[in-house]
N, C-alpha and C positions, 0 to 999 in steps of 0.2 A: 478513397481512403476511409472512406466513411464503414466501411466494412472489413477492416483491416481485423485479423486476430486481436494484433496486443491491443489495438486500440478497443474493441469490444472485452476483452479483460479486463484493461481501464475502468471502462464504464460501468462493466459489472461489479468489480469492485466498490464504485462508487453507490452502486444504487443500495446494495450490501450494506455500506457506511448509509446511506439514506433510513434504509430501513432500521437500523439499529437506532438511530434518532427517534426513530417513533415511537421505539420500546421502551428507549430511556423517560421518554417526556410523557409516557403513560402513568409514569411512577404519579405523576399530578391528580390523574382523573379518580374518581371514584371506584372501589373495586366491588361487585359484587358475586358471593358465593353461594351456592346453593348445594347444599348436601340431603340426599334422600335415603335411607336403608328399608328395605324390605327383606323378611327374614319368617323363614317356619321356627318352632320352637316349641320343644317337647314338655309340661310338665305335669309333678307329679308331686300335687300336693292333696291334702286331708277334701281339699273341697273340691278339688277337681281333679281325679282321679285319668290319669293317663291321657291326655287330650293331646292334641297336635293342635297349638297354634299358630298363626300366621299375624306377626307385630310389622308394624311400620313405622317409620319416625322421618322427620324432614325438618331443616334447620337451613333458615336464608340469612346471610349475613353481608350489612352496608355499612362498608368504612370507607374514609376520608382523610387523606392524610390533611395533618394538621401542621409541623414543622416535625422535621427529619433531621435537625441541625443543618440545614443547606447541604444536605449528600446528594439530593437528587439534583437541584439546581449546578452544583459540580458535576455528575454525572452529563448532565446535559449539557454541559461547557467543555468536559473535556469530549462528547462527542461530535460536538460540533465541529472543533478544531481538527476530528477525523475526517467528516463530509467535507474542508474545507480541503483538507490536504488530499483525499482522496481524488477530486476534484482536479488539485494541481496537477495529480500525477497524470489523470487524463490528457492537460493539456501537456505535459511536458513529453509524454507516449504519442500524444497526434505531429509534435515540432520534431520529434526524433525520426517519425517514421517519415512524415511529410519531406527533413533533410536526406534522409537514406534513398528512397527511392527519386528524389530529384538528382542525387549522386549516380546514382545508376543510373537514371537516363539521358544525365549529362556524359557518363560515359560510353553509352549506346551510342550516343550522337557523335563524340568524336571518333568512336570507329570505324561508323559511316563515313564522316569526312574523310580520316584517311584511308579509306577503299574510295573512295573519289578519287583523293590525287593519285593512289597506287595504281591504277585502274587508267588514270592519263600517262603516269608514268613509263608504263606497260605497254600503252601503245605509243612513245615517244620513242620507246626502245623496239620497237616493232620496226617503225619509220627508220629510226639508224640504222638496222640493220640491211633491211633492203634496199638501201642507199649504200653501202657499204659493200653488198654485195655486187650491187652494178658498178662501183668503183674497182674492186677485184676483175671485176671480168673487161671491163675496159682498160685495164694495167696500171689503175692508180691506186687502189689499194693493196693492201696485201695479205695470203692465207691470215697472217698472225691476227689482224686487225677484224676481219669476218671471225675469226675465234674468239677474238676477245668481244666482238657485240654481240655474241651468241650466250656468254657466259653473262653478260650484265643481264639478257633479255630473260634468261634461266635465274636468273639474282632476284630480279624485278617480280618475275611469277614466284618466285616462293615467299616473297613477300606479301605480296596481292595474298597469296593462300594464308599466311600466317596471321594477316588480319581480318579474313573470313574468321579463325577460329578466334577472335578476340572479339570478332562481332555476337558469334554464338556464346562463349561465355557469361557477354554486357547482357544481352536477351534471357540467360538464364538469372543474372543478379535481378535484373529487373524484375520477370518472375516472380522471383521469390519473395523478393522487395512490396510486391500490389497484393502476394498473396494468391497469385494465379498459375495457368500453366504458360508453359516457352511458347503453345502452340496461339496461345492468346496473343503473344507479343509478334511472334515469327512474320506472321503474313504481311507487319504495316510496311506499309510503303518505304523504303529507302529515303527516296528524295522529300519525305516528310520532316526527315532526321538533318539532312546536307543543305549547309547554307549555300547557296551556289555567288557569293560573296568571296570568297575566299582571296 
């Protein structure tokens, strides 16, 4: 998470608010300005008849603030209380992201689970059915009865499939959630995800 977008906007933000802290608390220090002209300059006077001068001038200037009415000491109180909240927002962007993506791979993980049992289920309904059908053929069950476990075991697989695509979904949330691609998350292991607890 540590590289997460919003969270690196967070941050950035903050360091932004950091840095504007140092501009305000500069208002403190000493300023100094140095100004320099260099310039040609044409004249035309009684004694000097048509010349082409070249003047220069230079001016250093050292101030000190002395009292500003406390504007700057509010300046730097009210931006402190921006670096502060700045700040917050970071943690409260890392607790937001940090629940979102633990939400997605809480729900990766129950998808897995149930393609587990869907997947037991699938072949419980496999086992009925072949039993069902050596009942048919030894005269104790009947067509209707091989139709009807035909139909749950056809019930059973479209389930099993429908929570494939709930699994691809969860792996896209998550994703999107780390800031990554599906192929990132696709390949981990199933039984990483399935408590075999169940």
């Amino acid at each position: 998470l540590t590289h997460h977008p919003n969270i690196a906007v967070s941050r950035a933000e903050e360091e932004v608010a950091k840095s504007q802290l140092k501009e305000v608390k500069a208002g403190y220090l000493p300023q100094i300005d140095v100004q320099y002209q260099i310039g040609r300059e044409n004249t035309d006077s009684p004694a000097i008849n048509d010349q082409k001068l070249t003047t220069s001038q230079g001016r250093l200037t050292l101030s000190q603030l002395l009292f500003d009415g406390f504007a700057t000491w509010h300046q730097i109180q009210a931006q402190e209380a921006q670096v502060t909240a700045a700040a917050g927002r970071v943690y409260e962007t890392a607790e937001d992201t940090a629940l979102s993506v633990a939400e997605a791979y809480t729900n990766l993980r129950r998808e897995y689970k149930r393609r587990a049992i869907l997947e037991q289920n699938l072949q419980a309904h496999r086992d009925i059915l072949v039993k069902i059908q050596a009942g048919a053929e030894a005269g104790v069950a009947t067509k209707g009865d091989v139709a009807q476990a035909r139909v749950r075991l056809d019930l059973a697989q479209i389930r099993l499939t429908n929570v494939q695509e709930q699994i691809d979904q969860a792996i896209a949330a998550l994703a999107r959630e780390l800031g990554g691609a599906e192929s990132d998350i696709a390949p981990m292991q199933a039984d990483l995800f399935v408590d075999f607890g169940l």
